[in-house]
N, C-alpha and C positions, 0 to 999 in steps of 0.2 A: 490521258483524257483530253479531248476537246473542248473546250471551256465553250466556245462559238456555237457547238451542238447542240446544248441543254436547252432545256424546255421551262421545267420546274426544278426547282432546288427549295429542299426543306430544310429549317435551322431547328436544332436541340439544342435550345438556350439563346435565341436568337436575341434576347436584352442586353445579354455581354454587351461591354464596350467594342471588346474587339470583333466577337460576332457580329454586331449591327453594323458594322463598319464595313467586312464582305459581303450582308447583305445586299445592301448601298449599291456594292461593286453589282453583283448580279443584275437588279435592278435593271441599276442603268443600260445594261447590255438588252434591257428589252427582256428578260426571265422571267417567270414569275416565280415569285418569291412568296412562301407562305412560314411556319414556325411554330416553336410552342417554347413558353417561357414561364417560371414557376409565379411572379406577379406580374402585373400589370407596374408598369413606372414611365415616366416622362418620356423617356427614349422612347420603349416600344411605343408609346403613343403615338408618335414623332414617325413612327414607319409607317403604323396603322394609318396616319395621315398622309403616307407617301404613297401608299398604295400596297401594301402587303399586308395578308391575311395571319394573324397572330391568337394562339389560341392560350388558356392559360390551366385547362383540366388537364392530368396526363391521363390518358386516354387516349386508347389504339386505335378507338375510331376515327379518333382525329387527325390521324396519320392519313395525306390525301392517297390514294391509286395512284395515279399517275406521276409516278416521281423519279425523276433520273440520278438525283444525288442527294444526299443525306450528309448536311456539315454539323458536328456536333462539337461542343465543347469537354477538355477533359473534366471539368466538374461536375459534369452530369455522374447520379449516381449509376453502377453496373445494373441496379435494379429497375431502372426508368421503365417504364410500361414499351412510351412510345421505342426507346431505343433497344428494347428485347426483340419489339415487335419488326423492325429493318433489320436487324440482323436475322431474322428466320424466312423472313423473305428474300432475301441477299440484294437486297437494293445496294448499290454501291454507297460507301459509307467516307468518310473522309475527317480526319479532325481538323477545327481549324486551322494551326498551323501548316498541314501539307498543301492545304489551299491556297494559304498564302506564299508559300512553296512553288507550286504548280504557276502562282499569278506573275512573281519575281523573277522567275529563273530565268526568261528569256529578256530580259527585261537590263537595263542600266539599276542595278539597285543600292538604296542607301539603307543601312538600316542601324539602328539606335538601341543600342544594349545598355543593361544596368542597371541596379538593382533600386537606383533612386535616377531621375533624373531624365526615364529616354521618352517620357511625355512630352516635357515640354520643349527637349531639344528634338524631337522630329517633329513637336508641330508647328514650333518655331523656324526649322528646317525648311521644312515645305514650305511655308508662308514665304521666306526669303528666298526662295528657286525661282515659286508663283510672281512674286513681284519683279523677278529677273528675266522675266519673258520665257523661262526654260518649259513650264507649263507642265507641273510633274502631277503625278496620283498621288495618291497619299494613304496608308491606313494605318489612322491614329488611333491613340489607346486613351483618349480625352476628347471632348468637343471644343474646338477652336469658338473664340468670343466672336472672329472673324467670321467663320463660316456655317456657323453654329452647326456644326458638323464634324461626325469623326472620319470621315471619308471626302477626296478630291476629286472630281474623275477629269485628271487628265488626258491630253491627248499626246504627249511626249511619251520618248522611250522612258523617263526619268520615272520609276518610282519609290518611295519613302515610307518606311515603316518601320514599326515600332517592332524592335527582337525582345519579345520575353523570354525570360526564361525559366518562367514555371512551366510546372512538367519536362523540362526541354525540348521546347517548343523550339528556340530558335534554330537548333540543330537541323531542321527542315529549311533553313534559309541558305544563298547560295550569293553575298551581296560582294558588289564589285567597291564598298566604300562603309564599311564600318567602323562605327566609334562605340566603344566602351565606354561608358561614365564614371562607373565605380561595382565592386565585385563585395560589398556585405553580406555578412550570413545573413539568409531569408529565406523562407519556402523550405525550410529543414523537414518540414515534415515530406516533402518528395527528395530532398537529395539525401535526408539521413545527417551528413554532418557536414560543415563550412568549408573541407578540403573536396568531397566531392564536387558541390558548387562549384567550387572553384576551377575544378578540371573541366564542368560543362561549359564557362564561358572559354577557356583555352581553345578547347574545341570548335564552338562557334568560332573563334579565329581563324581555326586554322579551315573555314569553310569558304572562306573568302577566294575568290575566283583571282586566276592566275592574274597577276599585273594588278592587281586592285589595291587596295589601301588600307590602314587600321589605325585608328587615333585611338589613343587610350589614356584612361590617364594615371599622372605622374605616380611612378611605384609599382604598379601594379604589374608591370615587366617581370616582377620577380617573382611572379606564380608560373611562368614559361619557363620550360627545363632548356638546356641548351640545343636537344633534338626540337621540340618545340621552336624555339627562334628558325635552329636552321630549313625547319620545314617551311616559313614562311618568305625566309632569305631564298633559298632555292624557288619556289612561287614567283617571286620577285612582286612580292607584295614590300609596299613601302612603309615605315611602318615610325607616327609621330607621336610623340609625346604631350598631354599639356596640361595644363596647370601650374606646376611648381614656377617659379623664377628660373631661367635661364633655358625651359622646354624649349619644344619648339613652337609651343603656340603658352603662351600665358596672360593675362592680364594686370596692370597695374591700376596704380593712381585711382582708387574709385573712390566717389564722395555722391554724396545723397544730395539732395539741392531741388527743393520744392515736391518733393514725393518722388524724383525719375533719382537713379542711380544713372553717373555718367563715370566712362572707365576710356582708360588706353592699351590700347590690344596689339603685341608682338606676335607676330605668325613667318615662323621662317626667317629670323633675323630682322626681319621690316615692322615698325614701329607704326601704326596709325593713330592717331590721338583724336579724344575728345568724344568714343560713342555712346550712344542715349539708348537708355531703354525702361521701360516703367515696369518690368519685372522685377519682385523685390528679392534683396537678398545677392551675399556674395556666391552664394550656388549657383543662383542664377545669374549671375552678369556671366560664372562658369560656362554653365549652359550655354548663355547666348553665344560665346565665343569661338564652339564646336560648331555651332550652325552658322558661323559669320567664317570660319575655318573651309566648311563642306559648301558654299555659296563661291565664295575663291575658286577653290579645286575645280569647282563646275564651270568656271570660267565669267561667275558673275561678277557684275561690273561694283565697282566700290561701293558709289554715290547709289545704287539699285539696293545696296544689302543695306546701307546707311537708312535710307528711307523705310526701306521695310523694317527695320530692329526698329524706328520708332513709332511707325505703324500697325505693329504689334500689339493687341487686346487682350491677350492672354488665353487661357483657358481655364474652361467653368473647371471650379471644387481645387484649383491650384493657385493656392492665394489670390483667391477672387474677392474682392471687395463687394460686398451685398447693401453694406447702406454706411452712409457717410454724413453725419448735419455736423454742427458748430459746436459740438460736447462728444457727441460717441461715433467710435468707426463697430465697424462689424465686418468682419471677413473669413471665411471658409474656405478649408484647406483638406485636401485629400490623403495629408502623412499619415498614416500607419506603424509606422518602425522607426525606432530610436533617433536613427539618423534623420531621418526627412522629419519628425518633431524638432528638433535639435536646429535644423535648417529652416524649416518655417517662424519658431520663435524667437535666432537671430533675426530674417527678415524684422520681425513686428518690431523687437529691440531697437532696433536701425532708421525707424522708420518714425518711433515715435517713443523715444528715448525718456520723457518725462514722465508718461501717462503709465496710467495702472493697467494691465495688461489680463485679464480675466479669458481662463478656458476652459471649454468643454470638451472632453475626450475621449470617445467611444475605441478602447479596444477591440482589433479584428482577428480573430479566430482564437480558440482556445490553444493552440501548440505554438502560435506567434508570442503569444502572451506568456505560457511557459518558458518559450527560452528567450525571452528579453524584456522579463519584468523586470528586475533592474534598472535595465537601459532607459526605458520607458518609466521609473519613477525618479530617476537624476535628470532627463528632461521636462517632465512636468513640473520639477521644483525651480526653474527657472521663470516659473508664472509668478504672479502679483496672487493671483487668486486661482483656484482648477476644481472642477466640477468634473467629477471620475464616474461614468458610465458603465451598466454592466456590460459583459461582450459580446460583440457579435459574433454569430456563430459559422455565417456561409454555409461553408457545405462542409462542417464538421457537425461530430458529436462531443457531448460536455464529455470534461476528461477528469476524471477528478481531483478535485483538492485545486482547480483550476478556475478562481475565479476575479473580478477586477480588485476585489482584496488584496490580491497578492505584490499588487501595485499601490493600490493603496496604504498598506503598512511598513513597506519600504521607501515612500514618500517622507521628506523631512522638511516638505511645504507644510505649517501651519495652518494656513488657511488653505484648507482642503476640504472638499465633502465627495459621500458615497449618493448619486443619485440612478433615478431610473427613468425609464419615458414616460411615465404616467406624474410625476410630480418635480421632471427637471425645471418646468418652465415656471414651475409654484416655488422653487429655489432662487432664481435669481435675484437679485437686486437691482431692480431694471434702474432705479433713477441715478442711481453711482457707479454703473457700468460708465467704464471711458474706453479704452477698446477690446471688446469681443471678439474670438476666437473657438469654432469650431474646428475640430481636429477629429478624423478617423473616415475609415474606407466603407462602414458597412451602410447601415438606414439615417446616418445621424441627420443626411441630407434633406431629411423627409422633415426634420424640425426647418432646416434653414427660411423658409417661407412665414413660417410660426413667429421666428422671432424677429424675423424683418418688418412683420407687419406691426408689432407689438413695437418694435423701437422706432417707427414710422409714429403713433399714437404721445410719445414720451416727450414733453416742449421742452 
């Protein structure tokens, strides 16, 4: 397909992250761009104000005539009005991922795997390319605080993007520089069980284009069989390790010192000391270190990647700081799954080691929540105090015997409560909150405004 061709292109689910993101792209190429999305939310807003037509009935009339391509997302249900309706027409149809496929292939591409973490290292990523003069695109799976955007429209061959691997989506990529972050079971309800997963990031490996590169990190080598290694030896893909001590890319020495975490980073036997960055948490100084890693490789200059790691704003719903006075912090954070809880509530530890540590936690999907309720009730017991949400559901059905109960009762926090969205904000104790912490992927966001203005009000 022609990309340069198209006229209109219509989105099925066009409020995705990642959808709104190749909207952007089209866009800018001068397209027009129209959509349909189950609510209205900030994002879509944020199009509708850019100039694209976004509808929110399904309804087939609202599907325009004139349409050259149809990008849908897999979480559209099979039953969608509007998407029965392109398919009987045969308008050509496309899911996100081959789009982004089609956008990469020709292209220098980076792209960011793993099951925690390739937010904010490809939007960190890109930032430090951007600040290196390389001038890349970018389609991120978060809105940079930089650019208030989850899209770059570069003018380089370089572009950067985020490999998911729900559905197996990233298996449509074809990139000359990937990094793996880390391989957690998640999404079992499309791989079924943690070794299939598993096999699907191996595979994304082994898609990486002749001569290209893979950072991954430390251990996770040993989910490659030794055909697997050899497949990507023969490639002569080059292939580094980092995190642990003695990789080839690790970090030490990090200490916290006025809010910014400062660290000293080996990369390839060479030792640099002393960088800055006000992302919290030891994941994330991780993080930053793959994108100060891929800033190198690309031939960017020290003092350019230095600047940019501390010109870095972060991105919205990833340990974003929402209000700050002289008693209470308040911060919001987009973890979902045991691990990225676990990594979010390090940072706050880290950060503010005396204070009473109070969270909200809205559960995301009913089959995430079944298989790692557990996991998710030994990190919520590392709160001061947790206010447990019932679940969101996305694009499931209730499943039964499946509810934030079952987190709840495996909880060995004391102070704990069962609330709901109609009386979360009547639960709090606004005046002895010291710092607040929402946590989850689904609507909780939709409070974050509610209680900023409310602890705005608090002397």
């Amino acid at each position: 397909m022609n990309i340069q061709s198209l006229k209109h292109v219509y989105f099925i689910g066009i409020g995705g992250i990642g959808m709104s993101a190749i909207a952007r792209y089209f866009y800018s190429l001068g397209i027009k761009v129209s959509g349909y999305d189950k609510t209205p939310t900030e994002l879509t807003s944020a199009l509708v104000e850019e100039g694209m037509n976004i509808h929110f009935d399904d309804n087939e009339k609202r599907v325009p005539e004139e349409v050259d391509l149809v990008v849908y997302t897999p979480a559209i249900p099979a039953d969608h009005l509007g998407l029965q309706l392109v398919k009987k027409k045969g308008i050509p149809l496309m899911k996100r991922a081959q789009v982004l496929g089609l956008i990469s292939t020709s292209r220098y591409c980076i792209a960011i795997a793993g099951t925690h973490g390739k937010t904010t290292t490809s939007t960190l990523t890109a930032h430090v390319m951007f600040a290196c003069g390389m001038d890349p695109s970018a389609f991120l799976g978060g809105i940079s605080v930089n650019t208030n955007s989850n899209y770059m429209a570069g003018k380089s061959d370089f572009v950067v993007l985020e490999a998911d691997e729900f559905d197996r989506s990233f298996l449509h990529l074809e990139p000359d520089i990937a990094a793996i972050m880390s391989m957690d079971a998640d999404h079992l309800d499309i791989y079924g069980k943690h070794e299939d997963m598993l096999t699907g990031f191996v595979q994304f490996a082994r898609k990486i284009k002749v001569g290209g590169h893979l950072l991954i990190k430390s251990g996770l080598l040993t989910h490659f069989s030794a055909e697997d290694l050899n497949f990507l030896e023969n490639r002569n893909i080059k292939i580094r390790e980092f995190g642990e001590k003695n990789a080839d890319l690790f970090v030490t020495n990090v200490l916290v010192r006025d809010g910014r975490f400062y660290f000293d980073l080996t990369w390839e036997g060479k030792t640099t000391r002393n960088w800055e960055t006000n992302l919290p948490g030891k994941h994330n100084v991780e993080n930053a270190s793959v994108a100060i890693a891929i800033g190198m490789m690309t031939e960017g200059k020290t003092d350019d990647i230095r600047n940019a790691l501390r010109s870095f704003a972060g991105i919205k719903r990833r340990f974003e700081f929402i209000f700050k006075s002289e008693s209470k912090v308040y911060i919001d954070d987009y973890a979902h799954h045991p691990t990225e809880l676990n990594a979010a509530i390090s940072g706050v530890k880290m950060l503010y080691p005396d204070k009473k540590i109070t969270g909200i936690f809205q559960p995301h999907l009913y089959s995430r929540t079944r298989d790692f309720y557990e996991g998710f009730a030994e990190a919520l017991d590392r709160l001061d105090e947790i206010f447990l949400m019932e679940i969101y559901p996305a694009r499931e059905l209730p499943i039964e015997g499946v509810t934030s109960s079952l987190i709840f009762e495996k909880m060995k926090n004391r102070n704990k409560k069962l609330v709901s969205k109609i009386n979360l904000m009547d639960n709090l104790d606004w005046e002895n909150l010291e710092v607040l912490v929402t946590l989850g992927a689904g609507d909780i966001d939709t409070f974050v405004p509610k209680i900023s203005e409310k602890l705005s009000k608090i002397k």
